[in-house]
C-alpha positions as CSV (number, residue, x, y, z in Angstrom):
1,X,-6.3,19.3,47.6
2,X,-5.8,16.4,45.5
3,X,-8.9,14.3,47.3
4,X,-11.0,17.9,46.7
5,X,-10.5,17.5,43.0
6,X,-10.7,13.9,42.6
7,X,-14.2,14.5,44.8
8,X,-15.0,17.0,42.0
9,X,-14.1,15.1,39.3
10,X,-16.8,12.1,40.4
11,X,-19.5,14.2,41.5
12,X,-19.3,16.4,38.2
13,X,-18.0,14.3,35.8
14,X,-17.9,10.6,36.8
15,X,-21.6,10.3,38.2
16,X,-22.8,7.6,35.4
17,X,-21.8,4.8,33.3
18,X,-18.8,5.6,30.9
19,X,-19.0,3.0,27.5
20,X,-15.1,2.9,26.8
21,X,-11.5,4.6,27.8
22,X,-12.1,7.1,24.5
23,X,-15.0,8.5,26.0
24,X,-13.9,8.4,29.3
25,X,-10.5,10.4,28.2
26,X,-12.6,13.1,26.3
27,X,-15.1,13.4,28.9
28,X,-12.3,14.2,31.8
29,X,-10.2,16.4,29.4
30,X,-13.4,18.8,28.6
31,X,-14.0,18.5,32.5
32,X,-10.3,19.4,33.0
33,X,-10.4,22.7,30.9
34,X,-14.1,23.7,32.1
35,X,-12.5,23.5,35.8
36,X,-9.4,25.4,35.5
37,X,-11.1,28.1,33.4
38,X,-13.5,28.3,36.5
39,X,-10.0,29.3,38.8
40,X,-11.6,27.7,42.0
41,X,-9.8,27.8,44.7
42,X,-9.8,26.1,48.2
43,X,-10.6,27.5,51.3
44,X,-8.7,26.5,54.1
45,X,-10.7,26.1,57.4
46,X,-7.6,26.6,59.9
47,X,-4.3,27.5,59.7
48,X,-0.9,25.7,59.8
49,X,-0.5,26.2,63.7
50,X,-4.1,25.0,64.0
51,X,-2.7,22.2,61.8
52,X,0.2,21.3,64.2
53,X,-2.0,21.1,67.0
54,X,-4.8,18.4,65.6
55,X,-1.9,16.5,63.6
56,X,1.2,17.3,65.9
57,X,2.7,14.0,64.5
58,X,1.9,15.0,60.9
59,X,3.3,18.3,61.2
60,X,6.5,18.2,63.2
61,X,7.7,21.4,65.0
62,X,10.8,22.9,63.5
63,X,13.2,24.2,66.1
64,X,15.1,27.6,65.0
């Protein structure tokens, strides 16, 4: 989810020359607030066992 928002966050926000970190600071903070007003949300394309299967060594079965 992290990579989805830092994708955002360049495409929306980062797509041009910044002058210095003030800017830069103000500009993400308004971009911060604007996107969690918007509640997005992510939707998943498969599930966890879908998950194990195309990363079994990611995602490790847990015995029970």
């Amino acid at each position: 989810m992290a990579e989805i928002e830092l994708s955002v966050l360049v495409r929306e926000c980062l797509d041009r020359r910044i002058p210095d970190k003030m800017t830069l600071a103000t500009e993400i903070a308004a971009w911060e607030l604007r996107r969690n007003q918007s509640d997005r949300t992510v939707d998943w394309q498969f599930t966890t066992a879908d998950a194990r299967i195309k990363l079994k060594r990611l995602y490790p079965s847990i015995i029970s």
